[in-house]
C-alpha positions as CSV (number, residue, x, y, z in Angstrom):
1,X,0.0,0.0,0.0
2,X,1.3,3.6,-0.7
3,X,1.7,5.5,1.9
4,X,-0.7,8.4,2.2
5,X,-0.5,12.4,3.2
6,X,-1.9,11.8,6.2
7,X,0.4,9.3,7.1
8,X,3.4,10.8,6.1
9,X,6.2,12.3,8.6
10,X,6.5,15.8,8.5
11,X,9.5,17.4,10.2
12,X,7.8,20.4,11.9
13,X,8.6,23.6,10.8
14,X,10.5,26.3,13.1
15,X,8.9,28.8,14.7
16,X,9.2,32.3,13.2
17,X,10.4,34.5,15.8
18,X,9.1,38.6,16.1
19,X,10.2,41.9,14.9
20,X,9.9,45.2,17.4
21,X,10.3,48.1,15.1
22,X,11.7,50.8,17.3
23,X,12.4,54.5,17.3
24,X,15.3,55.3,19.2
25,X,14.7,58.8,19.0
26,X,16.9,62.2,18.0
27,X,19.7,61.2,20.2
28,X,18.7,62.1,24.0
29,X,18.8,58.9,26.1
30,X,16.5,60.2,28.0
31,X,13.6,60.5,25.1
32,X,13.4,56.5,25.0
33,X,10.3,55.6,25.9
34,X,8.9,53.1,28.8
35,X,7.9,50.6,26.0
36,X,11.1,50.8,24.0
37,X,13.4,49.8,27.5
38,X,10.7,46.9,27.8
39,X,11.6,45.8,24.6
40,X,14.6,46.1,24.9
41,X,14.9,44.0,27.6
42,X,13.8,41.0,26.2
43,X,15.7,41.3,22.4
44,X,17.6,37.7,21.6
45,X,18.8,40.1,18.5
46,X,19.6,44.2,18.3
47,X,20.0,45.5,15.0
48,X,20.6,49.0,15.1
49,X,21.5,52.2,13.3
50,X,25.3,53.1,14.3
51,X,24.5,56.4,15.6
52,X,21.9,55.2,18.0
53,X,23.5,52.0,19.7
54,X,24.8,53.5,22.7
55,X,21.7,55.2,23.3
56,X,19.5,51.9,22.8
57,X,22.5,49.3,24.0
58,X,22.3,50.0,27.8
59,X,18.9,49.2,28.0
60,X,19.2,45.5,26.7
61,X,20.2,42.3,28.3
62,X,23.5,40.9,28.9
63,X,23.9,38.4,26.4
64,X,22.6,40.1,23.5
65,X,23.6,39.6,19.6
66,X,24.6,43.1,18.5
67,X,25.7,42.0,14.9
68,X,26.6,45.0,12.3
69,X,25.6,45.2,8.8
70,X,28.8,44.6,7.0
71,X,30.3,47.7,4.5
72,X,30.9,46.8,0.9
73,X,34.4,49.1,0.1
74,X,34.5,47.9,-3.8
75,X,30.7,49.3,-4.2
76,X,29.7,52.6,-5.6
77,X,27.7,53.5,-2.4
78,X,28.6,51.9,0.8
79,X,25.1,52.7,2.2
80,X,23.2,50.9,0.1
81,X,24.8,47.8,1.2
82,X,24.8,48.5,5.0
83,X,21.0,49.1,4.5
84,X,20.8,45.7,2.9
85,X,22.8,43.8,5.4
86,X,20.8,45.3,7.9
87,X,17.3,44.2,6.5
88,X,19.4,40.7,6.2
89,X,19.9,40.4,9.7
90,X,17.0,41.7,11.1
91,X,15.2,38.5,8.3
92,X,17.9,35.7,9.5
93,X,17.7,36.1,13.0
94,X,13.8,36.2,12.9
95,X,13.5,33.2,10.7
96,X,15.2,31.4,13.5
97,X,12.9,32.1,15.7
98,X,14.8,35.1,17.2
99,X,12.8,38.5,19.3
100,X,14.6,40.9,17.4
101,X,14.7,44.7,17.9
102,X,15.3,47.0,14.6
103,X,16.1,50.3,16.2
104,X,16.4,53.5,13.7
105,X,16.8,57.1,14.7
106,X,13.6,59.0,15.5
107,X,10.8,57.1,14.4
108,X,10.0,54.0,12.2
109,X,7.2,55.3,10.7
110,X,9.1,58.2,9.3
111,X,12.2,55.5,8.2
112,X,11.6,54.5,4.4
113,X,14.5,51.6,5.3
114,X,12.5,50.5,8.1
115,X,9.0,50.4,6.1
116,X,10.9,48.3,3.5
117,X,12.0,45.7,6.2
118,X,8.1,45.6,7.8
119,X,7.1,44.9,4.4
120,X,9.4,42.3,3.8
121,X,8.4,40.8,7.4
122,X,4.7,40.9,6.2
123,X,5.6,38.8,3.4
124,X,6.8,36.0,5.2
125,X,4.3,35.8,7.9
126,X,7.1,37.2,10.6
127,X,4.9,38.9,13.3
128,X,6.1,42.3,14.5
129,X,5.6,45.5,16.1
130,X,6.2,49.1,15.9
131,X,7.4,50.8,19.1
132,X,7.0,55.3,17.9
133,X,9.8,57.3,18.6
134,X,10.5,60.6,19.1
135,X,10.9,62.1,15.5
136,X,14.0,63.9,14.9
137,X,12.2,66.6,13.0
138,X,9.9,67.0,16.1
139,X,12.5,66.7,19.0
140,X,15.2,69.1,17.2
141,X,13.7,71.9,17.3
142,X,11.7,71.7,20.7
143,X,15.2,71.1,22.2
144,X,16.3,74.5,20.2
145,X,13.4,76.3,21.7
146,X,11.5,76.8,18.3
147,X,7.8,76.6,18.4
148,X,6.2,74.9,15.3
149,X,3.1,76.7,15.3
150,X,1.2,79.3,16.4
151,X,-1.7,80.5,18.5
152,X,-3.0,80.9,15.1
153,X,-2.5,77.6,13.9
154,X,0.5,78.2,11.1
155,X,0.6,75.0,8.9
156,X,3.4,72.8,9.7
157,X,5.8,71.2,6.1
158,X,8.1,68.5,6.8
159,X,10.9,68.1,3.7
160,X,13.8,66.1,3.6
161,X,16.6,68.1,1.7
162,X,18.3,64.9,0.1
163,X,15.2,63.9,-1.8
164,X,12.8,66.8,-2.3
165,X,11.6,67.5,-5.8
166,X,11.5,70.5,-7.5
167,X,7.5,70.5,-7.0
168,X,8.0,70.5,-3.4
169,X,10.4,73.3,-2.8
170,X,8.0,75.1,-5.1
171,X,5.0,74.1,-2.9
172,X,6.7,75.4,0.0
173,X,8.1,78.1,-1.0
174,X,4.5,79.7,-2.1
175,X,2.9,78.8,1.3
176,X,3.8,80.7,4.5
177,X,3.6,77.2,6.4
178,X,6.7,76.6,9.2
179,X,8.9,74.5,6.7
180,X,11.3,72.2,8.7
181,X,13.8,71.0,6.6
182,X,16.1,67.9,6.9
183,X,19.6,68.6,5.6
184,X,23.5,68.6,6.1
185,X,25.4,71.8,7.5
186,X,27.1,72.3,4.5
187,X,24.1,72.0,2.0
188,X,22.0,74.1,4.5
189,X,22.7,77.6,2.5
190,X,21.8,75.6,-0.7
191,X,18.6,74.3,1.0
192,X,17.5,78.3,1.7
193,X,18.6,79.4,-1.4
194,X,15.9,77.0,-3.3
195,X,13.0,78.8,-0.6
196,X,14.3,82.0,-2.0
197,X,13.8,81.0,-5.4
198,X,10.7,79.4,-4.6
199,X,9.1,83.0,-3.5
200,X,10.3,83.0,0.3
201,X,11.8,86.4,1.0
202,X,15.6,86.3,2.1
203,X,14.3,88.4,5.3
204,X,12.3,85.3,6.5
205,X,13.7,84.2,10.2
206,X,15.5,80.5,10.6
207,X,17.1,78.5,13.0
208,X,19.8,75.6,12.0
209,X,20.8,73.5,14.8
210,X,23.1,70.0,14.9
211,X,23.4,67.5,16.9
212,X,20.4,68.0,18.7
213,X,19.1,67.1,21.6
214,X,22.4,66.0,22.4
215,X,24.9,68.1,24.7
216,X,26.6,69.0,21.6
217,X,23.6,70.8,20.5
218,X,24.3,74.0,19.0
219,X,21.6,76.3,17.1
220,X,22.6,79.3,15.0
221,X,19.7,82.4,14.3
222,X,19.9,83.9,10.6
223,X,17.8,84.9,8.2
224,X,17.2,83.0,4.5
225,X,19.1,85.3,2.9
226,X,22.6,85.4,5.9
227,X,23.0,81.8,6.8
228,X,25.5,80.8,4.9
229,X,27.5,84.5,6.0
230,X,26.7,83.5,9.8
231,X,27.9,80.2,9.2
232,X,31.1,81.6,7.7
233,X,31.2,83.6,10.8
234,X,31.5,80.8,12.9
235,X,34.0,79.6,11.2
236,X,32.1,76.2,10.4
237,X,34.1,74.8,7.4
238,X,33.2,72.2,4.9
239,X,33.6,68.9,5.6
240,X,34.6,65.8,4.0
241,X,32.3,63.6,4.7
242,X,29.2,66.0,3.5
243,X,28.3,67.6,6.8
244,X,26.6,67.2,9.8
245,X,22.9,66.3,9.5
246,X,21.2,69.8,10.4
247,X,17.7,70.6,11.3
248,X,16.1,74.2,9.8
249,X,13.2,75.8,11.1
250,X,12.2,78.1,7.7
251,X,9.1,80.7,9.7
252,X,8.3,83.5,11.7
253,X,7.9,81.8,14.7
254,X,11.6,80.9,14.6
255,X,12.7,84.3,15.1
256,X,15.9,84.8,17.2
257,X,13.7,87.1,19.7
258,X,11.8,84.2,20.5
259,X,14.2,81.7,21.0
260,X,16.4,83.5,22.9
261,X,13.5,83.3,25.8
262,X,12.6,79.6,24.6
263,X,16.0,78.2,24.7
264,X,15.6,76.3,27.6
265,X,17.9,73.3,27.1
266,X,21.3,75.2,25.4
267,X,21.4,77.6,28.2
268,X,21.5,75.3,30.9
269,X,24.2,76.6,33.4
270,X,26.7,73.8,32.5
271,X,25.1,72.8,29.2
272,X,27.9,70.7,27.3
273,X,30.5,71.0,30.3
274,X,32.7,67.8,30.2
275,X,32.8,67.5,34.0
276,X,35.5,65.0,35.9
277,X,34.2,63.3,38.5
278,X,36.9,61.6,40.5
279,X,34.7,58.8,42.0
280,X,33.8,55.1,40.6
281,X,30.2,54.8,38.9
282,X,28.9,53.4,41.9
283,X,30.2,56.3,44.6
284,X,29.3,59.2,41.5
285,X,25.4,57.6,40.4
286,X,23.6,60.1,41.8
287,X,26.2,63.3,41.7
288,X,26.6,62.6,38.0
289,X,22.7,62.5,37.6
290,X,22.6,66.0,39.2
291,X,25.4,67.2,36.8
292,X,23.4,65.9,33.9
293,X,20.3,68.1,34.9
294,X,22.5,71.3,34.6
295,X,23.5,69.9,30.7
296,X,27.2,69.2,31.9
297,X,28.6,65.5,30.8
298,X,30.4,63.7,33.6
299,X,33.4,61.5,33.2
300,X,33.8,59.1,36.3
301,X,37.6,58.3,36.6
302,X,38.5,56.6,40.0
303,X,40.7,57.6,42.2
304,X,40.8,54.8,44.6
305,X,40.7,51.1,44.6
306,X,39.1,49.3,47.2
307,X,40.7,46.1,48.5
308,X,39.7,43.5,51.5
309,X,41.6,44.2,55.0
310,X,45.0,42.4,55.6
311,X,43.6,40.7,58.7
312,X,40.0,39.6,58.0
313,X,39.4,38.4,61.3
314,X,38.2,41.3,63.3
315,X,35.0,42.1,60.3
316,X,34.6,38.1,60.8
317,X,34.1,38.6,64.7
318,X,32.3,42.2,64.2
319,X,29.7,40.5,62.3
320,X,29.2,37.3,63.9
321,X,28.8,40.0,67.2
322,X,25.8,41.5,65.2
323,X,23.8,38.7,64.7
324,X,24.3,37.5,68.3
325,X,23.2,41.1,70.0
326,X,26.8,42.3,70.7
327,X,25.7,45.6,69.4
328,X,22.8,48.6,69.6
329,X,23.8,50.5,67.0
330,X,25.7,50.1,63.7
331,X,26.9,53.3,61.7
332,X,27.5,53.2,57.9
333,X,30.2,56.1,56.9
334,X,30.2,55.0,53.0
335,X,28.9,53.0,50.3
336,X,32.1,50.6,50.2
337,X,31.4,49.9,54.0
338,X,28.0,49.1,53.0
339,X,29.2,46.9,50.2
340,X,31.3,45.0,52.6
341,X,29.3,44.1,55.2
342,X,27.1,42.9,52.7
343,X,29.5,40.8,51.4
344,X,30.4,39.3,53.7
345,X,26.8,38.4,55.1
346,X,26.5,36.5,51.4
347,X,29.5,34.8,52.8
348,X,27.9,33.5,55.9
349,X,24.4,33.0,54.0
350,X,23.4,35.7,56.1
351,X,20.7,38.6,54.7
352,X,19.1,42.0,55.8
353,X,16.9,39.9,58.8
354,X,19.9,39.9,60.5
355,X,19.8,43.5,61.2
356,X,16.3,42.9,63.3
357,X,16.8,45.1,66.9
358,X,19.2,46.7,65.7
359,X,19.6,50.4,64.9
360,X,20.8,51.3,61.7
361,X,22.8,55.1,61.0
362,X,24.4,56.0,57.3
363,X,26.4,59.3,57.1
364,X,24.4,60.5,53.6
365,X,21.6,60.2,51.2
366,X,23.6,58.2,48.7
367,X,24.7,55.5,51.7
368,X,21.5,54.9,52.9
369,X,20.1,54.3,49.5
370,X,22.9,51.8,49.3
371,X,21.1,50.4,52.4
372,X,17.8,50.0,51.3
373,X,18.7,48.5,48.1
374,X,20.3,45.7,50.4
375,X,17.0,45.8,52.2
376,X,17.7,47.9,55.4
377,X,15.7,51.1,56.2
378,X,18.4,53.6,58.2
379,X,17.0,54.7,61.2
380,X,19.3,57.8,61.5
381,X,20.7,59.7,58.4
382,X,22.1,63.5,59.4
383,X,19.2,66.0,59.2
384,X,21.7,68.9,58.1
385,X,25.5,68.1,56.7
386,X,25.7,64.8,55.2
387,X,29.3,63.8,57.0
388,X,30.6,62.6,60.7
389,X,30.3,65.8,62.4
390,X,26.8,66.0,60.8
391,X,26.2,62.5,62.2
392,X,27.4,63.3,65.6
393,X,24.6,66.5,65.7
394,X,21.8,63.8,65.1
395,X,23.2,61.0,67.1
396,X,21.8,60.4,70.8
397,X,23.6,59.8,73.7
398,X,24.0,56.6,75.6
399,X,21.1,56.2,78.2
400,X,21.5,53.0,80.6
401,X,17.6,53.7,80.9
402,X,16.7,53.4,77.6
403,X,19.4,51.7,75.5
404,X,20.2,48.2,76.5
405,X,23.8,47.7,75.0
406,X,26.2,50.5,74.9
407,X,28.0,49.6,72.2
408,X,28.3,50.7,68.6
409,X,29.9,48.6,65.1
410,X,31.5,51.1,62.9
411,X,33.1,49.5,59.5
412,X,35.0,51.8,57.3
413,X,37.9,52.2,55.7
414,X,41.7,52.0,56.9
415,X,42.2,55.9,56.2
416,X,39.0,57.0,58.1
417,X,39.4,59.9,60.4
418,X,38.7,59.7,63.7
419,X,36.4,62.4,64.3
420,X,33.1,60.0,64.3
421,X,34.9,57.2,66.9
422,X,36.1,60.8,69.3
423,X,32.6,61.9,68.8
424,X,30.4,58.7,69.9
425,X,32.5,58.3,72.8
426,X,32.0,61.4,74.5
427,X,28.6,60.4,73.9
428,X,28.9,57.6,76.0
429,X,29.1,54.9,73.2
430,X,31.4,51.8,73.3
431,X,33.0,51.9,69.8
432,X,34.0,49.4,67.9
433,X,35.8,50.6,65.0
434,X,36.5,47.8,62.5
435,X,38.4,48.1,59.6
436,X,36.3,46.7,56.3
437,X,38.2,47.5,53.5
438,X,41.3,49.0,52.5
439,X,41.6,52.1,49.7
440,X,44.7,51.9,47.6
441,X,45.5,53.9,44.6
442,X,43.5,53.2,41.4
443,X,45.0,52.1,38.2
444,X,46.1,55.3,35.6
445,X,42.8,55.9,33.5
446,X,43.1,55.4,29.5
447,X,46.0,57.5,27.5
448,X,43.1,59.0,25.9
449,X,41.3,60.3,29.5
450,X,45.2,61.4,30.8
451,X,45.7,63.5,27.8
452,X,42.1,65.0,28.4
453,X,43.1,66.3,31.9
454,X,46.6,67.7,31.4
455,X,45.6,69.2,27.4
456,X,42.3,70.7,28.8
457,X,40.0,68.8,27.3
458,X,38.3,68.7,30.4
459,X,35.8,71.9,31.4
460,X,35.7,71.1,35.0
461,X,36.8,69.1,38.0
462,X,35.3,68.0,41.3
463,X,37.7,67.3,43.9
464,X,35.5,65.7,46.8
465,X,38.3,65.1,49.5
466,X,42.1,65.5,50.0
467,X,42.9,61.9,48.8
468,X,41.5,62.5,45.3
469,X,43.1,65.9,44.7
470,X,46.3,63.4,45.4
471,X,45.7,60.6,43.7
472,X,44.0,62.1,40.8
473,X,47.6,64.2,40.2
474,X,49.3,61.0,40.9
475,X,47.5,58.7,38.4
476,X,46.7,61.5,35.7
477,X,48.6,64.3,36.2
478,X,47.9,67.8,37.2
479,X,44.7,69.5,35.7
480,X,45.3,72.1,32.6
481,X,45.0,75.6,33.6
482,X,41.3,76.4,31.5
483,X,39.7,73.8,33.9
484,X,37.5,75.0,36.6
485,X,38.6,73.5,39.9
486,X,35.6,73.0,42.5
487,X,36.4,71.4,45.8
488,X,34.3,70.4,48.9
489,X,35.9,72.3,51.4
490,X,38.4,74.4,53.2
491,X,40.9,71.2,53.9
492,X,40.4,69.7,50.0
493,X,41.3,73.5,48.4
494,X,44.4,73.5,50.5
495,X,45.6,70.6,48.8
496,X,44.4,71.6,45.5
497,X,46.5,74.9,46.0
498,X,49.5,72.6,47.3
499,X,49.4,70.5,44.2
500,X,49.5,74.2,42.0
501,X,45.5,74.5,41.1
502,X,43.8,77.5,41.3
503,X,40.8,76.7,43.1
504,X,37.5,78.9,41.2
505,X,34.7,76.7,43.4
506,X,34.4,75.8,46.9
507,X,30.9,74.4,48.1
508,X,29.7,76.4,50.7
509,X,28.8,73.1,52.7
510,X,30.9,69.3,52.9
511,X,28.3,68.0,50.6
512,X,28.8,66.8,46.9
513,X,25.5,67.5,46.1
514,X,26.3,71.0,47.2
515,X,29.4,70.9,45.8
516,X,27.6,70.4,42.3
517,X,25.4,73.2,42.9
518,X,28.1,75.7,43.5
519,X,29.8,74.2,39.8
520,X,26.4,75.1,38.7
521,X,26.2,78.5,39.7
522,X,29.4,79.3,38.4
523,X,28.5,77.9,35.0
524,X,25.4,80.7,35.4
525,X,27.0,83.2,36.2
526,X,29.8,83.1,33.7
527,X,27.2,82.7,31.3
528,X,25.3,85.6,32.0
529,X,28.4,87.4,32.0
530,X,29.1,86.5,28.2
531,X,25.6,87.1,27.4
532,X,25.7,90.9,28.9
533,X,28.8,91.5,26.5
534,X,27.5,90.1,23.7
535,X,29.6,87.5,23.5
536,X,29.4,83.7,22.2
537,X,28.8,81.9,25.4
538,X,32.1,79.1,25.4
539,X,33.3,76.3,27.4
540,X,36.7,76.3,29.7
541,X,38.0,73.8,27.3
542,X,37.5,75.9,24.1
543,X,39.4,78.9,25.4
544,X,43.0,76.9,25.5
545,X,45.6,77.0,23.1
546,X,44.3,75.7,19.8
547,X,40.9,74.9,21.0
548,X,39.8,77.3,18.5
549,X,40.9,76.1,15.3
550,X,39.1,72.4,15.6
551,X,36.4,72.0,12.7
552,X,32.6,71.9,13.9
């Protein structure tokens, strides 16, 4: 008997895998939304545009296949081929049942490339989604302080330089619609010149701004008929590679007037400051997050290394004391204390339970956030200065009425002072001070980050304690004369001076978040200064030697 279709093995087919379609946005991490990160998250496969991985590559899981579309040299165009090897392997991984995520700049929708690949997807039955994104056209200018329309309603024309048509130039050109046009900085002037000949008059306000949204965001104000003199002016030369990718805002409501009271993101007070932050990532989370907010971009370069004590025995007994009620108090001075006892309750398959009856202190914000990430909730953290003496002001004094054991664990580091130890014992407190970790010098940062700080490249400096002005000078070398030096206090300024840096900040409290604030207002203030004189508003870094000269 023949063997029949229904009885016929079949080996089953794989499973197609899915597409997510995602706009990264105009280059602001910060402009990715909730659903993007999700997606993220969960991608076997990220394909995406070179100019947008770092913004979309922190946000998905370790592990991921980050392949890149491969450039053909011997073709005529080498982006036609990336764009093909893209669509490739954004196809490949899903037929093998790979969650891929395609991620463009702005938004799919308004990605021709992207609509080709959701086609070809649709064609084979490969599910997928599309995750909007903040359109470049869109973002640019809001981050520019250009409104698109008016209370009136003013019509709104999108066109895209590198493929408009004759027709639409003369479209818009006729209209008095806001025209925002897509283009390069150096074909900008060629861009205005066909709204001129379209019927625009050369009078008619625009904006041009590059790299937007980014902190490398700068916007020039001219008119149709000047931009290409007031680029001239700025001494923007042509570049080889065709220019940076611009957008124009062509309308009355992109008058210089306006923007100079909507320009909320460029005049930040440290807006495009590249700001060192002696600290690790860990120590500098939240301080760096604060300088963000004022536009600066920090650069964490540590300072110190932290290393396990020579003689681990006296954390050992410290924390078997805690768990056995040896203790009424224990005081966290850092984050790296933090970090150790926890690591060493892991050790002893120990958790935050083991912490029940007993009261908890940290020295600062960013320490007990450390804590409650571990699971503790501090019951003291200093209601005024965030340091020892702070502590001390909050701390109470022993009371044989009230407080059972009269004694007090205390791990930090081998080069604490002892002004917290002095301090609890006039209070009355047993102290026992246990050494957790050890600091050592850090390893010299990159060639590349070295160069930066003795050449200038750097606009600023926070110097947060003595040991960091040292170490800093010791693994780097000494700051360039154009960089602002801000330090924490009296003590840290001293050594600053010692090591030949002029200090120009000094944080009116022992605080880093202070410390940042007072960077800040010096940023403002200098910047105000410029503006009253009429002058381009510049970074430390672009008034040394040379600094000048480099292309835009």
């Amino acid at each position: 008997m023949s063997p029949t279709a229904a009885n016929v093995h079949r080996a089953p087919q794989a499973a197609l895998g899915h597409v997510t379609f995602l706009g990264a946005g105009p280059g602001d991490p910060g402009l990715l939304t909730l659903r993007a990160v999700e997606a993220l998250a969960g991608a076997d496969v990220l394909v995406a545009d070179p100019q947008v991985l770092d913004v979309v590559g922190k946000h998905a899981r370790a592990g991921v296949d980050v392949p890149q579309p491969e450039h053909d040299e011997a073709s005529a165009s080498a982006a036609a081929p990336a764009l093909r090897d893209a669509a490739n392997l954004v196809m490949g991984a899903a037929r093998s049942g790979k969650r891929v995520v395609r991620a463009v700049i702005g938004d799919p929708g308004l990605d021709a490339d992207a609509g080709q690949e959701m086609l070809a997807c649709a064609a084979e039955g490969i599910p997928f989604e599309v995750v909007p994104g903040i359109a470049t056209a869109v973002g640019v200018p809001a981050y520019a302080g250009v409104p698109l329309r008016s209370a009136e309603g003013t019509d709104v024309r999108f066109v895209d330089a590198r493929t408009a048509s004759d027709r639409c130039w003369t479209e818009v050109g006729a209209s008095d619609a806001t025209a925002v046009v897509s283009t390069t900085l150096d074909s900008v002037a060629a861009a205005a010149g066909e709204l001129v000949a379209a019927g625009r008059k050369p009078d008619t306000p625009l904006t041009v701004t590059v790299a937007g949204t980014t902190t490398r965001q700068r916007t020039w104000n001219a008119t149709l008929g000047t931009i290409a003199q007031v680029l001239k002016a700025a001494k923007v030369l042509p570049s080889p590679d065709g220019g940076q990718p611009v957008i124009a805002v062509v309308g009355e409501h992109s008058a210089a007037a306006q923007r100079d009271q909507l320009s909320w993101f460029e005049s930040k007070p440290l807006f495009g400051w590249k700001v060192l932050v002696p600290r690790t990532k860990e120590q500098a989370a939240s301080l760096s997050d604060q300088l963000r907010s004022y536009g600066a971009v920090p650069h964490e370069v540590p300072t110190i290394a932290v290393e396990p004590p020579r003689t681990p025995q006296q954390m050992e007994r410290a924390v078997k004391g805690l768990v056995t009620g040896r203790y009424e108090w224990i005081a966290f001075t850092s984050v790296n204390a933090v970090k150790a006892v926890r690591e060493k309750f892991e050790e002893y398959g120990l958790d935050a339970r083991a912490f029940a009856g007993i009261k908890v202190a940290a020295v600062g914000e960013q320490t007990a956030r450390s804590l409650v990430e571990f699971g503790v909730k501090p019951d003291l953290v200093p209601s005024g200065e965030q340091s020892a003496a702070g502590l001390l002001e909050d701390w109470p004094p022993y009371d044989p009425v009230f407080d059972p054991i009269d004694r007090v664990f205390l791990p930090r580091a081998d080069i604490a002072t002892e002004t917290l130890v002095a301090g609890l014992i006039e209070l009355g407190w047993e102290v026992d001070d246990v050494t957790a970790y050890r600091t050592v010098r850090a390893s010299p940062p990159p060639a590349e980050t070295r160069e930066a700080i003795k050449g200038g490249g750097f606009d600023a400096v926070l110097f947060t304690s003595s040991s960091t002005v040292r170490n800093l000078v010791g693994i780097a070398g000494k700051p360039h004369n154009v960089t602002v030096i801000a330090c924490i206090g009296p003590a840290t300024a001293k050594t600053a001076e010692e090591h030949g840096l002029r200090v120009d900040v000094l944080s009116p409290e022992p605080s880093v978040h202070k410390l940042a604030e007072a960077l800040a207002e010096f940023g403002a203030e200098r910047r105000a200064a410029a503006v009253e004189a009429g002058e381009h508003v510049t970074r430390p870094s672009e008034r040394r030697p040379g600094a000048r000269r480099r292309r835009t």
